[in-house]
C-alpha positions as CSV (number, residue, x, y, z in Angstrom):
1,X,68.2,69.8,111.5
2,X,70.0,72.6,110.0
3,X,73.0,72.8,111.9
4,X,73.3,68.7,111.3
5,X,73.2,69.6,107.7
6,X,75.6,72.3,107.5
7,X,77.8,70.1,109.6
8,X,77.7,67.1,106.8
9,X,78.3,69.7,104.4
10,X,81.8,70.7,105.8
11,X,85.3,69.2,104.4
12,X,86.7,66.2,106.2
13,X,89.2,67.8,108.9
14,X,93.2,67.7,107.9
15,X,94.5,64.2,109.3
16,X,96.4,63.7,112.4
17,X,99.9,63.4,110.6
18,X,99.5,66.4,108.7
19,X,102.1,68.9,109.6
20,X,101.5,73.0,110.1
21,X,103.1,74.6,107.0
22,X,105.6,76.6,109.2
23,X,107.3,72.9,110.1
24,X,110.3,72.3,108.2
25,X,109.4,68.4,106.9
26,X,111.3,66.7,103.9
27,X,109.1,65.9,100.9
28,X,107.3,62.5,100.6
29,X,108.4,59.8,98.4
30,X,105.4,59.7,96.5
31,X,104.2,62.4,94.4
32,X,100.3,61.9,95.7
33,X,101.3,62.8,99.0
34,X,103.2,66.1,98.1
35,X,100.4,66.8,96.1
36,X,97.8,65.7,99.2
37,X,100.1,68.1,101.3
38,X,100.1,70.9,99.4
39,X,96.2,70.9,98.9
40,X,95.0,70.5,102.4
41,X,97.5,73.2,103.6
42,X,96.6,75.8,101.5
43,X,92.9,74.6,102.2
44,X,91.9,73.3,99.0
45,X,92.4,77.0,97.3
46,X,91.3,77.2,93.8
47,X,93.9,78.9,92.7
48,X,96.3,76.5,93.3
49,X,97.1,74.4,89.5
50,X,98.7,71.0,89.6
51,X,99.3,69.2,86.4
52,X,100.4,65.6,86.4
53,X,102.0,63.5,83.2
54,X,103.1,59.9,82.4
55,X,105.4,59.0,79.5
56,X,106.6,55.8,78.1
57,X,110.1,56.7,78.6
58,X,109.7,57.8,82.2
59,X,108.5,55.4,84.3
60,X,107.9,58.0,87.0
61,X,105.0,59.9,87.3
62,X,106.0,64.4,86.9
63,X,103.3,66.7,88.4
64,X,103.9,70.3,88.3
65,X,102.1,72.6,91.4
66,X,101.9,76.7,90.4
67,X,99.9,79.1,91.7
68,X,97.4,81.2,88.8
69,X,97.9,84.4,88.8
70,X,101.5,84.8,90.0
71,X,103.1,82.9,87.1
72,X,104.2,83.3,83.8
73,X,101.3,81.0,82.0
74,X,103.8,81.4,78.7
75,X,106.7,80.2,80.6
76,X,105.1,77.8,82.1
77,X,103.2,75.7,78.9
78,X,106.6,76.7,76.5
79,X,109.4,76.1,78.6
80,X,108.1,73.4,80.8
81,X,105.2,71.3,80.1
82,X,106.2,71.7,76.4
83,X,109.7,70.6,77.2
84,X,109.1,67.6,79.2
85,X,106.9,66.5,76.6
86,X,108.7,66.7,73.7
87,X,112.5,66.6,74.9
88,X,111.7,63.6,77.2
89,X,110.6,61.5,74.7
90,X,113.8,61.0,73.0
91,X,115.7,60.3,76.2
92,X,117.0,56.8,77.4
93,X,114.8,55.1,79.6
94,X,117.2,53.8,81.8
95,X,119.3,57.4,82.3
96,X,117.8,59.0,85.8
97,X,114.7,60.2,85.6
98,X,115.8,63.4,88.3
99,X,119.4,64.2,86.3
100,X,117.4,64.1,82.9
101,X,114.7,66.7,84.1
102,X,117.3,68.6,85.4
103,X,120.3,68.9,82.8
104,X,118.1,67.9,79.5
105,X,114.6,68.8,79.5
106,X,113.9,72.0,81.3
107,X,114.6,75.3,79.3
108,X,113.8,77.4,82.3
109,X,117.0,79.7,83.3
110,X,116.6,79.5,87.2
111,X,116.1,76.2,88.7
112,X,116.5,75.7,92.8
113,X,116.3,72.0,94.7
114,X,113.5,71.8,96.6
115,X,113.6,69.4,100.1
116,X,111.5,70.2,102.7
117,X,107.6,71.4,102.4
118,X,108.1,74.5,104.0
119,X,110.6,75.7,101.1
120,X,107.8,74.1,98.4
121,X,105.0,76.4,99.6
122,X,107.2,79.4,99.7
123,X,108.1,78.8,96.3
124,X,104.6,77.9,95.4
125,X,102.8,81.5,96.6
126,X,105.9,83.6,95.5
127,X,105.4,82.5,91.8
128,X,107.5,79.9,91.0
129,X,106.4,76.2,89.8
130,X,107.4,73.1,91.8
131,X,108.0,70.3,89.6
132,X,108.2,67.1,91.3
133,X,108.7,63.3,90.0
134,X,107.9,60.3,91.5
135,X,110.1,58.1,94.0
136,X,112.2,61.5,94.5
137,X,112.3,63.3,97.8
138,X,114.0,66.2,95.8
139,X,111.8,68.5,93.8
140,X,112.7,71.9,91.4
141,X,111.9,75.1,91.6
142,X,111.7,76.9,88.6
143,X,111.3,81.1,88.5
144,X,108.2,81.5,86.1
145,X,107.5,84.8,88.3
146,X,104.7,86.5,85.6
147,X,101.9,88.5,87.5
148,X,101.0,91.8,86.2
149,X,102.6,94.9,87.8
150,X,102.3,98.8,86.7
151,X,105.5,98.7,84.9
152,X,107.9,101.8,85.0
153,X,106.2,104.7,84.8
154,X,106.7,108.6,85.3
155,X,106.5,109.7,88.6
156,X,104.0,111.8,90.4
157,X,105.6,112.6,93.6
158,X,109.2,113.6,92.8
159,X,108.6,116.0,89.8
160,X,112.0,117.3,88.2
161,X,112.0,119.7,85.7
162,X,115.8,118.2,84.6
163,X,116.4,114.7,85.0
164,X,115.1,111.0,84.5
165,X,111.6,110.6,83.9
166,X,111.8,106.9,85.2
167,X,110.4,106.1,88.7
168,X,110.5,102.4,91.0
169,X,107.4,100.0,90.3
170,X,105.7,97.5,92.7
171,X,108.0,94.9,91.4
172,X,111.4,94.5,93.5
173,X,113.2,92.6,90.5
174,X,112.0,95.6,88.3
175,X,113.5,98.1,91.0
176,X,117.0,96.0,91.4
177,X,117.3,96.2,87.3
178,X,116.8,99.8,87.7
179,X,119.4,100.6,90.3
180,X,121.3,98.7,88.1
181,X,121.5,100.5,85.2
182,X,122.7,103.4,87.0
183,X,125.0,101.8,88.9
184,X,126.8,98.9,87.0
185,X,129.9,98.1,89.1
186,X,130.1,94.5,90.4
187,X,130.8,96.1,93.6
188,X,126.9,96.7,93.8
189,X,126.0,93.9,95.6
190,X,121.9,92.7,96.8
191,X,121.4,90.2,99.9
192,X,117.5,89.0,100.1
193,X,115.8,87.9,103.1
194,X,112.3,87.5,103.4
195,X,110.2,89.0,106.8
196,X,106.8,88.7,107.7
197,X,105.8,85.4,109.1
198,X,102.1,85.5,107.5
199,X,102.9,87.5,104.4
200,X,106.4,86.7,103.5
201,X,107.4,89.7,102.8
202,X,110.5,89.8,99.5
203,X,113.1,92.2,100.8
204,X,116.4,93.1,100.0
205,X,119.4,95.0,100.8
206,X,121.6,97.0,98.3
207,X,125.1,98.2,98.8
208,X,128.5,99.5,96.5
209,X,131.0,97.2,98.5
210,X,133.7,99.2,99.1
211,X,132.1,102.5,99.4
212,X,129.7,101.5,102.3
213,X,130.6,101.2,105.6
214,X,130.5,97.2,106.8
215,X,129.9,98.0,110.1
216,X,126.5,100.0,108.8
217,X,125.5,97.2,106.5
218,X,126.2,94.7,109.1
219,X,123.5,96.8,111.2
220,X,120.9,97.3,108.8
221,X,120.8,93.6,108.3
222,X,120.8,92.9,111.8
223,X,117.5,95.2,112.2
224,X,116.0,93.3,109.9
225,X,116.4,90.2,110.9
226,X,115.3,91.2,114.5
227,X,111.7,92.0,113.2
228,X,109.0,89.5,114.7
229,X,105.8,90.6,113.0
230,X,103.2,88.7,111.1
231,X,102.9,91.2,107.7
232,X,105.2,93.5,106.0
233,X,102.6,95.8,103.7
234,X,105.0,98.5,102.6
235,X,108.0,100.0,103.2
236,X,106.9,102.5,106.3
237,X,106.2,99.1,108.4
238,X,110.1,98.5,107.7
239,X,111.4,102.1,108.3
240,X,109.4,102.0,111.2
241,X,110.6,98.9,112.9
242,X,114.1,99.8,112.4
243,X,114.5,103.5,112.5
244,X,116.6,104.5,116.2
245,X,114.0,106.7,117.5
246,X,110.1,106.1,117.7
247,X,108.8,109.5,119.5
248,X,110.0,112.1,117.0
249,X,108.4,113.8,114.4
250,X,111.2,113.6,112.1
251,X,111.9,111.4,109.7
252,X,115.2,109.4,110.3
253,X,115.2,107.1,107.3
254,X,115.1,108.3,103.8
255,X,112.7,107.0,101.0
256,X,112.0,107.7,97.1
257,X,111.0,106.3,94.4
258,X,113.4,107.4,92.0
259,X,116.2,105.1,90.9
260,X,118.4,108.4,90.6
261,X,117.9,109.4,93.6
262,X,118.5,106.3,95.6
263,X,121.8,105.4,93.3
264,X,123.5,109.1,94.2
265,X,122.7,107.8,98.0
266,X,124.7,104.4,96.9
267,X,127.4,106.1,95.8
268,X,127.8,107.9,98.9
269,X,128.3,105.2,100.7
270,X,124.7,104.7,102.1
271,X,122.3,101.5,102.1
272,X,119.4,100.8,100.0
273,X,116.1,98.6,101.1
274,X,113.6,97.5,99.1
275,X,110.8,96.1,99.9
276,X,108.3,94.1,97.4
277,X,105.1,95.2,96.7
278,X,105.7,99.0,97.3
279,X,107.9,101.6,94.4
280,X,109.2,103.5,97.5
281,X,112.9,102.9,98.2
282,X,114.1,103.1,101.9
283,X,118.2,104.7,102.7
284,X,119.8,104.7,105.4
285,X,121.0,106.4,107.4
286,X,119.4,109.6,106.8
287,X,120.3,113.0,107.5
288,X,118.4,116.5,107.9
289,X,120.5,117.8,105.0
290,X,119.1,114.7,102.8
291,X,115.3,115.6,103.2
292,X,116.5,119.2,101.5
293,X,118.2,117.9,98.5
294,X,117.2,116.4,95.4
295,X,118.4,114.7,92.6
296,X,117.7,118.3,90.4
297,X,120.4,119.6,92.5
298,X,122.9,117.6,90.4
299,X,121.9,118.2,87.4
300,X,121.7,122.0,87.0
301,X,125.1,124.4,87.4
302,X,126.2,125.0,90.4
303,X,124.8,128.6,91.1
304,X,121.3,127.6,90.4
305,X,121.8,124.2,92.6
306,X,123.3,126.5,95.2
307,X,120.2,129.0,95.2
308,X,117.4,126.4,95.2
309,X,118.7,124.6,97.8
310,X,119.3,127.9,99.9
311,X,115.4,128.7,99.1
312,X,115.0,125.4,100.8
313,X,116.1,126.3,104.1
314,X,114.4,129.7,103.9
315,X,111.3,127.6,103.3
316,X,111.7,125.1,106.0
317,X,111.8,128.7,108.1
318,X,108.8,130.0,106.8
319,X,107.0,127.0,106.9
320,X,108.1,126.1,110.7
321,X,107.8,130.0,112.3
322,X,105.2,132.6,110.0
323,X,102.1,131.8,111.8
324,X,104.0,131.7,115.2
325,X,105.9,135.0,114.6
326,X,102.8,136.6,113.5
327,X,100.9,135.3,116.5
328,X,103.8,136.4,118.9
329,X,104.1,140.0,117.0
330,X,100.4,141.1,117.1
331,X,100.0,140.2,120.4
332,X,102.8,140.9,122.3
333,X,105.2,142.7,120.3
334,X,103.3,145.4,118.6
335,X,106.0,148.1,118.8
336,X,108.3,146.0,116.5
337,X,106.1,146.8,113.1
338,X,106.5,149.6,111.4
339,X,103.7,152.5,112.0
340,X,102.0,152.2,108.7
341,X,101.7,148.1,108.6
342,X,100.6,148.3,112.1
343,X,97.8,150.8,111.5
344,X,96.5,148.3,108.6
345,X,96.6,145.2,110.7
346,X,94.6,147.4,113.7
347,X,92.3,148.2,111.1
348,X,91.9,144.8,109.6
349,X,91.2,143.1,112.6
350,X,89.0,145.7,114.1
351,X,85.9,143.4,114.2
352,X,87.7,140.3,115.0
353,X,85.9,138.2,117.6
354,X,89.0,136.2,118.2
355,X,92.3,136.9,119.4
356,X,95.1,135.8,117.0
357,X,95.8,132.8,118.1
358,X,92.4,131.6,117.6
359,X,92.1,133.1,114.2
360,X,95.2,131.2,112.9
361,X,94.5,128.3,114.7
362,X,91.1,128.2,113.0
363,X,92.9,129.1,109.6
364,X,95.9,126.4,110.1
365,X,92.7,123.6,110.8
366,X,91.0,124.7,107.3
367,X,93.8,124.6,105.3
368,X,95.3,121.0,106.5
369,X,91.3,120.1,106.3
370,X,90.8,120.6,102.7
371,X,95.0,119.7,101.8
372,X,93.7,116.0,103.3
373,X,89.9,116.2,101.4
374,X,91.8,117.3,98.2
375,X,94.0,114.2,98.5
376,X,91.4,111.6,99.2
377,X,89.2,113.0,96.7
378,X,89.5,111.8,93.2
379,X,91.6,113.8,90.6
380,X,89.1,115.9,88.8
381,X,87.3,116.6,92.1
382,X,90.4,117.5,94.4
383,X,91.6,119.6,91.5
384,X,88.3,122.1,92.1
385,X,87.9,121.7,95.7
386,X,91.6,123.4,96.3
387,X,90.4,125.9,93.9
388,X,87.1,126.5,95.9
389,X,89.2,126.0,99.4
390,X,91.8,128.3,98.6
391,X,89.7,131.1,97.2
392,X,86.2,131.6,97.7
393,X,86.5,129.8,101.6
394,X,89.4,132.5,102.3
395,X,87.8,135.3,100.6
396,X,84.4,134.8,102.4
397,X,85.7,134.4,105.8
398,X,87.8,137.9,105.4
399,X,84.5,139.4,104.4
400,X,82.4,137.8,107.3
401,X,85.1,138.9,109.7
402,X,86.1,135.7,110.9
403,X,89.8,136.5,109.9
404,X,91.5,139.0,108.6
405,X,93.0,139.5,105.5
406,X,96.6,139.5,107.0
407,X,96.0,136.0,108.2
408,X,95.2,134.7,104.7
409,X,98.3,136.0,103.6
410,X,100.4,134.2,106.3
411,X,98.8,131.2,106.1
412,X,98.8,130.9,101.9
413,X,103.0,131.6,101.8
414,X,103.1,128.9,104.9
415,X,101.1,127.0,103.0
416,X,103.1,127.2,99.6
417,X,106.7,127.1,101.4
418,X,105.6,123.7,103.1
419,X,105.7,122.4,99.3
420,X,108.9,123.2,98.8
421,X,110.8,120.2,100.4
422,X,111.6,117.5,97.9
423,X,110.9,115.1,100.7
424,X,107.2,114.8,102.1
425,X,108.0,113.2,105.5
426,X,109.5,116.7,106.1
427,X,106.6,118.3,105.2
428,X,104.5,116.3,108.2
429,X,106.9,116.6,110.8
430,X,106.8,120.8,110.1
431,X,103.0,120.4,110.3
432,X,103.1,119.1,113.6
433,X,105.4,121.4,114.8
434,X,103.9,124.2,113.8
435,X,100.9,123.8,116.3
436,X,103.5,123.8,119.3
437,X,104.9,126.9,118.1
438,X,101.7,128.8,117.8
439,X,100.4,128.0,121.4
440,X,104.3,129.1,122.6
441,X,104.1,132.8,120.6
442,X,100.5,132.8,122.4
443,X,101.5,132.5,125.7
444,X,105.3,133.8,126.2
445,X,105.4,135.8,122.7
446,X,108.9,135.8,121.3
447,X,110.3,134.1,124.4
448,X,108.2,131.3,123.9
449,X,108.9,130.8,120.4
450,X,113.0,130.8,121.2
451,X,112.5,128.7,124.2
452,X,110.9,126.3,121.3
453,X,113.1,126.4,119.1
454,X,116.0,125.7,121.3
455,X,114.2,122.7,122.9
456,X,114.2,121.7,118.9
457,X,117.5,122.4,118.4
458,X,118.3,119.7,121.4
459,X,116.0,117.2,120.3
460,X,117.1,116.7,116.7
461,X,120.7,116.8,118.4
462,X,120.2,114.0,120.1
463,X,118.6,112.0,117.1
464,X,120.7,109.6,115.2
465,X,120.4,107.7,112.2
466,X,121.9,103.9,112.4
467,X,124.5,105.3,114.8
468,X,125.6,109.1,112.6
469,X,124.4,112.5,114.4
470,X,121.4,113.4,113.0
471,X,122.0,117.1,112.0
472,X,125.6,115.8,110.8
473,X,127.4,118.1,109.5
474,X,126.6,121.0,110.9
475,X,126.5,119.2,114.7
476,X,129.2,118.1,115.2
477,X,130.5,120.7,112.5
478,X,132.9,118.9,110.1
479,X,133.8,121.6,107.9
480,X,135.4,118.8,105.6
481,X,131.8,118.0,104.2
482,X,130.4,121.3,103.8
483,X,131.2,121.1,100.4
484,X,127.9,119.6,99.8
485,X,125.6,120.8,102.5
486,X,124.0,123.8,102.5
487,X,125.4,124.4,99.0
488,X,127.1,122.6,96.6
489,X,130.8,123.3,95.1
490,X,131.5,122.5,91.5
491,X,131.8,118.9,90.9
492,X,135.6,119.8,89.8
493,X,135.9,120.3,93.8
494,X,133.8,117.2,94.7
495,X,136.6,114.8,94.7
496,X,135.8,112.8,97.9
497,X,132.7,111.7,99.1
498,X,131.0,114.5,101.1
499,X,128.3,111.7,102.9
500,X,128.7,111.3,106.7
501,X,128.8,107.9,106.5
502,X,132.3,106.9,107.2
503,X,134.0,104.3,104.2
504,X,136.9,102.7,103.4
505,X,136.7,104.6,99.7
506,X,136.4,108.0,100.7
507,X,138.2,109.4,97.3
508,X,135.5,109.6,94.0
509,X,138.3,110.0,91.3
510,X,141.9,110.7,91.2
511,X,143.7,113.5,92.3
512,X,146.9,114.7,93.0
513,X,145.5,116.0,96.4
514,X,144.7,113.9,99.3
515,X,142.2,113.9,101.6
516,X,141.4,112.9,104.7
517,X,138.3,110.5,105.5
């Protein structure tokens, strides 16, 4: 009895004629059928508004469709149902209903024809109000786009010490206007597309025409259009359906949320995507030497610039090889310390149930343990648990003669020299690698650790970014563009574009000198 309840209880099923959403149909004449549509499609949500009118002068019926929550509600009750009330009453009532909405009444500044039901309900759930008037098969879109987002804020990853403050919000519109008021040549062109056949995902392409290569934008639009998945959620789904190689664990396209950052790349000639929903702006292509600059670099003198970024490298080293080295020294290569240090490290692991490995294996698993718990905790908490984690965890364990002292110390300067990279896709794909490494010193010493490193060295020769050598320029060396590689020249030397990307506009400013592209 129940069940034949429950069952009386449920909504009449669609009727036979209606249409999946996804089918491109033409609007209905009538505005009770588009409306009829609409609400059985989107299954009768609640949060879909629709507002009908009748006026003397207007023998057709208007109804308006928005969804709350995405729109503008001012927009919406000043600049359109305000406007066809009041502006439509003075209008002739035998002048077209459709040419008066259009070119007299609305106030709104973006207004797109609307034919087919497919292009209705996209404009409906991305913001927008469809106005639609009786006997017309055409309806209008108008942008009242109005839902809240974070605004532009400081940000929290990429800290500089010199340099904008400003970082990219949820909002792609609020991350175009940001590009573009660092870069405001009408050069900078945006293409949109949308991807995502469930979630319909908002994303666009930016480019300086001119600067960037056609043949690369060409391919990063082709990428995109060949994705075939059902939701877009942030910008990693996008880097990684179109980034050239999946099994590596470096990154091959470049992202940040700073509109500095990502207009420098412009200007070299690169590509910008941005996605909608997420403040993290993808670049391609991306090289090794990008993931150890940063906008900072620009912004202080030269020598300073130069030095940092030098530190960088050193701290990619440090980061990639201290617990391997010390693994491979201690147990194979004892004779290469000096007498003194390896009388203390005898002494300090005298008690040691493990052999090294072990012990920084077991030290490399704490540290990346509490680095993840003091990111998933909240702030106030994660703040005290590094403080606990770093100290009194390290500090007991030397005492209990789990590890030794030395240990700590190689594990805390890999640990801070990890933090060094302006980029933290960098900083994962050195975390994996470092495990390798350590098992290699373990087994072969020295050896092992060269042998890895050269099989390295291959590997990220053989990577490419959207068709350009990954370690470009260093391999293939182009001594050309070492002006801004591993340091940076004064920017009275910088007069052609030092990016790898190859462009018709390969000089920045004039000069008596030429150069070759």
């Amino acid at each position: 009895m129940f069940a034949h309840w429950l069952s009386s209880k449920k909504k009449k099923p669609l009727p036979e004629k209606t249409v999946p959403a996804s089918a491109s149909i033409p609007l209905f004449s009538t505005i009770q059928e588009n409306i009829a549509y609409t609400q059985q499609t989107l299954g009768y949500s609640t949060d879909l508004i629709v507002r009908e009118f009748n006026f003397y002068a207007i023998t057709e019926p208007i109804a308006i469709l928005y969804t709350d929550g995405l729109v503008n509600a001012t927009v919406v009750n000043d600049f359109i149902m305000r406007s066809i009330m009041t502006e439509t009453m003075e209008v002739d009532p035998e002048k077209d209903p459709y040419d008066m909405l259009l070119s007299h009444a609305l106030t709104i500044g973006e207004i797109k024809q609307v034919t087919d039901m497919k292009a209705m309900l996209q404009h409906i759930l991305s913001g927008d109000t469809v106005i639609l008037l009786g006997g017309s098969s055409v309806g209008l879109a108008a942008a009242t786009k109005g839902w809240k987002d974070r605004g532009v804020t400081e940000t929290s990853v990429e800290t500089v010490v010199r340099g904008p403050r400003e970082s990219f919000s949820e909002s792609m519109r609020t991350n175009t206007a940001l590009i573009r008021r660092k870069i405001k040549d009408p050069n900078l062109w945006v293409e949109s597309m949308v991807v995502g056949s469930v979630t319909q995902t908002d994303v666009a392409i930016m480019y300086v025409k001119g600067i960037a290569n056609d043949a690369l934008v060409t391919e990063v639009r082709n990428r995109l259009n060949q994705i075939q998945i059902d939701g877009i959620f942030e910008s990693s789904n996008i880097e990684e359906l179109i980034q050239d190689e999946i099994w590596t664990p470096f990154p091959t396209v470049y992202n940040s949320e700073r509109p500095d950052v990502i207009a420098i790349e412009l200007v070299q000639g690169k590509v910008a995507i941005l996605v909608d929903g997420t403040p993290f702006v993808l670049i391609a292509p991306a090289l090794f030497g990008s993931f150890l600059k940063a906008s900072e670099d620009y912004y202080h003198r030269v020598d300073i610039s130069t030095l940092v970024r030098m530190l960088r490298y050193a701290g990619f080293l440090i980061a990639l090889l201290a617990p391997s080295l010390y693994v491979a020294i201690t147990t194979f290569h004892q004779e290469m310390l000096p007498t003194q240090l390896l009388i203390s490290l005898a002494a300090q692991r005298e008690g040691i149930p493990f052999p090294a490995f072990i012990e920084a294996l077991l030290m490399e698993l704490t540290f990346e343990i509490l680095r993840e718990a003091a990111l998933r905790m909240p702030r106030s908490i994660g703040s005290a648990l590094s403080f606990v984690g770093t100290l009194v965890i390290g500090q007991a364990a030397v005492e209990a003669g789990i590890v030794s002292a030395a240990m700590v110390i190689v594990v805390s300067i890999t640990a801070i020299s990890s933090f060094v990279f302006p980029s933290y896709d960098l900083s994962n794909a050195i975390r994996i690698l470092r495990f390798p490494l350590m098992a290699l010193a373990a087994s072969f010493g020295l050896f092992g650790i060269l042998a890895g490193l050269l099989g390295l060295i291959l590997h990220m020769n053989s990577l490419q970014s959207f068709g350009v050598p990954y370690l470009s320029p260093f391999a293939p060396l182009e001594l050309d563009k070492q002006k801004d590689a591993l340091f940076r020249l004064p920017f009275q030397m910088l007069f052609s574009r030092t990016s790898s990307v190859r462009s018709g506009n390969v000089v920045k400013k004039g000069s008596k000198k030429s150069f070759k592209p």
